[in-house]
C-alpha positions in Angstrom: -8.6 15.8 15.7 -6.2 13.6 13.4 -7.4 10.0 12.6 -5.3 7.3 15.4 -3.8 6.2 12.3 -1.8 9.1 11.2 -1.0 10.0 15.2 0.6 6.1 15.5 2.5 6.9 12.1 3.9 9.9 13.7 4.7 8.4 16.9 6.7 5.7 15.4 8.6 8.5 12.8 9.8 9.7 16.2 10.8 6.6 17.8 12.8 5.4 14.6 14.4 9.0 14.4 15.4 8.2 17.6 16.9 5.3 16.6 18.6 6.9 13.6 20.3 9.5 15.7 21.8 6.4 18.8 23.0 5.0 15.6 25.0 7.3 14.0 26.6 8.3 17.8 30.2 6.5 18.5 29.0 5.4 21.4 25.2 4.6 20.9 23.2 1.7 21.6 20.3 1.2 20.5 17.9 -2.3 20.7 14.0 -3.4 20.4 12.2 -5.4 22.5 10.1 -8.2 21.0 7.3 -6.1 20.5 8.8 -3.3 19.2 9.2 -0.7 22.3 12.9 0.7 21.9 16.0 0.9 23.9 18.1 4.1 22.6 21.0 5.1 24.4 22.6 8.3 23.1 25.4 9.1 26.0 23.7 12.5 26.4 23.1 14.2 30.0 19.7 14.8 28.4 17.2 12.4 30.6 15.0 11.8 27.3 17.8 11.3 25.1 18.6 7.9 26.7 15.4 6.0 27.2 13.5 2.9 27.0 10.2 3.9 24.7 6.8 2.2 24.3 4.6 3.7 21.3 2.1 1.1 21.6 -1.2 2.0 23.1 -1.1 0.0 25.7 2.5 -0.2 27.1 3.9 -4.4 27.5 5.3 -4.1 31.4 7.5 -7.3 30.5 9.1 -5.9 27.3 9.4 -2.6 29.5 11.4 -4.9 32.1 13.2 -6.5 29.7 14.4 -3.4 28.1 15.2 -2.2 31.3 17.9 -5.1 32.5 19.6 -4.5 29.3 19.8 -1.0 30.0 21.1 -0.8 33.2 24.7 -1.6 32.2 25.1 1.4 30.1 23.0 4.1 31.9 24.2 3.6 35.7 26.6 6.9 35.0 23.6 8.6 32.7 20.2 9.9 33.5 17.9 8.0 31.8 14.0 7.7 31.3 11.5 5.8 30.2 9.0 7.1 28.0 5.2 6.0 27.4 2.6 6.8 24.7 0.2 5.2 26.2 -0.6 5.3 30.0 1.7 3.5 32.3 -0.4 1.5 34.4 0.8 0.4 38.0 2.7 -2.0 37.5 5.4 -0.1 35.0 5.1 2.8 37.6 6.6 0.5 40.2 9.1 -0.8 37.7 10.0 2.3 37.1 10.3 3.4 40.8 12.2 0.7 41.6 15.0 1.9 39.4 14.9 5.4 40.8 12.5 6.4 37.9 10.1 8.0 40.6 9.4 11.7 38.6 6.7 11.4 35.7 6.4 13.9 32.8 3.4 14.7 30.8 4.5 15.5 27.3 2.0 16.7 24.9 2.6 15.0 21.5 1.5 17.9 18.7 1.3 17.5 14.8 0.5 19.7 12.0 -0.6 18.2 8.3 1.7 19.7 5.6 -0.6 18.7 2.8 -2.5 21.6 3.2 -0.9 24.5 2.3 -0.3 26.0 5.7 3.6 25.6 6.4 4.6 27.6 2.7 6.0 30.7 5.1 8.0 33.5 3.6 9.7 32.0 0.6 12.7 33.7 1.0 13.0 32.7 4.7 13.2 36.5 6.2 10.7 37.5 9.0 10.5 41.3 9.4 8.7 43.9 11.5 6.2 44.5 8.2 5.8 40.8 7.7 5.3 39.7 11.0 4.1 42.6 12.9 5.4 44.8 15.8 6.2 41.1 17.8 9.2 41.4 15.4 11.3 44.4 16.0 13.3 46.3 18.2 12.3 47.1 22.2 10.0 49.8 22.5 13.1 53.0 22.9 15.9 51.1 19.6 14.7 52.9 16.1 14.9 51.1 13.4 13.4 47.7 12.7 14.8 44.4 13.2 16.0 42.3 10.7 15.6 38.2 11.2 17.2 36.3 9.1 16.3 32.2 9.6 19.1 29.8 7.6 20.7 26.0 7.8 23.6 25.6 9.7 26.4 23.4 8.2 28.1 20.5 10.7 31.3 23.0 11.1 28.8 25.4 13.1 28.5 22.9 16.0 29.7 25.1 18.1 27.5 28.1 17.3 24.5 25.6 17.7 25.3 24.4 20.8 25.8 28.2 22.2 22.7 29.6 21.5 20.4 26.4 22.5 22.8 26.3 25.9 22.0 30.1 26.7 18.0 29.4 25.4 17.7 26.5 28.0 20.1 27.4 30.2 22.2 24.9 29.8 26.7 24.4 29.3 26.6 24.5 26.1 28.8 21.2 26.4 25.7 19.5 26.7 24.7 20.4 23.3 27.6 20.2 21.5 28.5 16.7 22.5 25.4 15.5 20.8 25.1 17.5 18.1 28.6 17.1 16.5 29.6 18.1 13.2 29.0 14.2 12.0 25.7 14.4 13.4 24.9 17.7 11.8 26.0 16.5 8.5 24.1 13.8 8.4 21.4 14.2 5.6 18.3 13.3 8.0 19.6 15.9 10.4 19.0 19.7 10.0 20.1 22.1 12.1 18.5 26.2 11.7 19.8 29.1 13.2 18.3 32.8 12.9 20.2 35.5 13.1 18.8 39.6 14.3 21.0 42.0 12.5 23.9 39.4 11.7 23.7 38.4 15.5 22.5 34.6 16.5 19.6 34.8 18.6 17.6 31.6 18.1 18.2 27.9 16.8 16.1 24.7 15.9 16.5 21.0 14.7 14.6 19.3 12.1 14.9 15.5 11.9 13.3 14.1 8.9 12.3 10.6 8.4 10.4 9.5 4.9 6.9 11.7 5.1 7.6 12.8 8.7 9.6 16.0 10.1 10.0 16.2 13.9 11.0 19.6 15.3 13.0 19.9 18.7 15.3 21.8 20.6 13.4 25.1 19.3 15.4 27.7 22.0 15.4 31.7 21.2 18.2 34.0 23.8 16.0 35.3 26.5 16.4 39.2 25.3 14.7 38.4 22.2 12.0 36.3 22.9 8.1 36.9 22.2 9.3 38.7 18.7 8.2 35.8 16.6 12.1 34.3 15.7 10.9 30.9 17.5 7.7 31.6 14.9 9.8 32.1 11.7 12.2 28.8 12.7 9.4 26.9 12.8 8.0 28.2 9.7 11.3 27.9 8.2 11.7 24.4 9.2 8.2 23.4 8.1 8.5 25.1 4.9 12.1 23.3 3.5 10.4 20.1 4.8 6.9 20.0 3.1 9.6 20.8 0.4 11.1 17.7 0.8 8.4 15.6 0.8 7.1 15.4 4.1 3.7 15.1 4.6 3.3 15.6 9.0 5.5 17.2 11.3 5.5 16.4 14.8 7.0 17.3 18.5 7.0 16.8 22.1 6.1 20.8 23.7 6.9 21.9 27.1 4.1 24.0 28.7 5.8 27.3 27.9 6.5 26.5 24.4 2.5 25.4 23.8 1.5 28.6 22.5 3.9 29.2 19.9 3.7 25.7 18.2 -0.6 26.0 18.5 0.3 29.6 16.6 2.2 27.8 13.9 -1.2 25.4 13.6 0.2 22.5 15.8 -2.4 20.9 17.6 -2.3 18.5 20.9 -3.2 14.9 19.7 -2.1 13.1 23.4 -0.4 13.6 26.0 3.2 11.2 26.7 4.2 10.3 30.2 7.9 10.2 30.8 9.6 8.5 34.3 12.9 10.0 34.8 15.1 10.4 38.0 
């Protein structure tokens, strides 16, 4: 398992890039409570994207309160969450409740050390059927094999972005798009991947990288062409162009689906989060 040390770095890369990204939003708010837990309040539909968060080991239920009364001004028209590291303890569960926060989440909370070699991928950012094996290709009854191509997008492709996550999740891609704008996108912290079978877009991903840290999120792949590797060569694509940068440890919240791909990619489960949302 990775040292405490190196998990508490990570979790706090992730709370400041949530930070980052309220920031940079027209109309984001973002605050810290006197010990440091964070208020971030993006204006997304997203529960998690506007949320009080603790990444101390031991949540403070008086900062969470605190954070909470200045929230409640601007999220009475959003869902909202709150969103633990460490375990919430009965007295934040009833906080919580009390606001209508009565549905709790367990995240897992992966990481994966780029200092040893393992996120190099393809270097010319292609996953094929010969490179990847027969995951990658075409449904058993198309000839011919499938060609992935994985590449950035630039802030003017919002809109593809936001279509392909919105079919992956199942979601209007409105949702996406008016979050991930072309300012956001074009911010240099911010990087947005799309992969594409045969010229078509099939899959996307965000990278968010702060100093040594990469967090990866909204990793979505179209229905019809799932369980070919494309999530696989994202990731790979997005770990490669940040261990590039500099990064040293990328990190991510998984759903349970999504668990096996990222544990393929060498992601392990350090801890589990607990989220309270409506």
């Amino acid at each position: 398992m990775t040292s405490r040390h190196v998990v508490h770095e990570a979790a706090e890369a992730f709370q400041t890039a949530t930070e980052q990204l309220a920031d940079i939003l027209p109309n984001g708010l973002h605050e810290r409570g006197p010990n440091g837990a964070l208020l971030a309040v993006t204006g997304s539909m997203i529960p998690v994207l506007n949320s009080i968060m603790s990444v101390s080991d031991v949540p403070d239920a008086e900062e969470i309160r605190l954070l909470c009364e200045k929230a409640e001004p601007h999220v009475r028209q959003l869902p909202w969450s709150i969103r633990l590291r460490g375990e919430a303890g009965g007295e934040i569960t009833e906080l919580a409740a009390r606001r209508g926060l009565s549905t709790q989440l367990r995240q897992p909370f992966m990481l994966l050390s780029l200092e040893d070699g393992r996120a190099d991928g393809r270097a010319d950012g292609r996953a094929d059927r010969r490179a990847r094996g027969p995951e990658v290709g075409r449904e058993q009854g198309h000839s011919g094999p499938e060609s992935v191509t994985v590449r950035p997008l630039s802030g003017d492709e919002y809109e593809t972005f936001a279509a392909v996550l919105g079919t992956a999740f199942g979601a209007p891609p409105m949702i996406i798009s008016s979050l991930y704008t072309p300012h956001v996108l074009g911010q240099p912290f911010v990087k947005a991947y799309l992969a594409e079978a045969d010229g078509t877009p099939v899959a996307a991903g965000l990278a968010i990288v702060t100093e040594r840290h990469v967090g990866l999120a909204n990793i979505g792949t179209l229905p019809e062409h799932r369980r070919r590797g494309i999530g696989r060569a994202i990731v790979e694509a997005i770990l490669r162009d940040a261990r590039a940068a500099g990064a040293r440890t990328a990190y991510l919240h998984s759903s349970d689906e999504a668990l096996p791909l990222f544990e393929q990619a060498g992601f392990r489960t350090e801890e589990t989060w607990v989220a309270f949302t409506a």
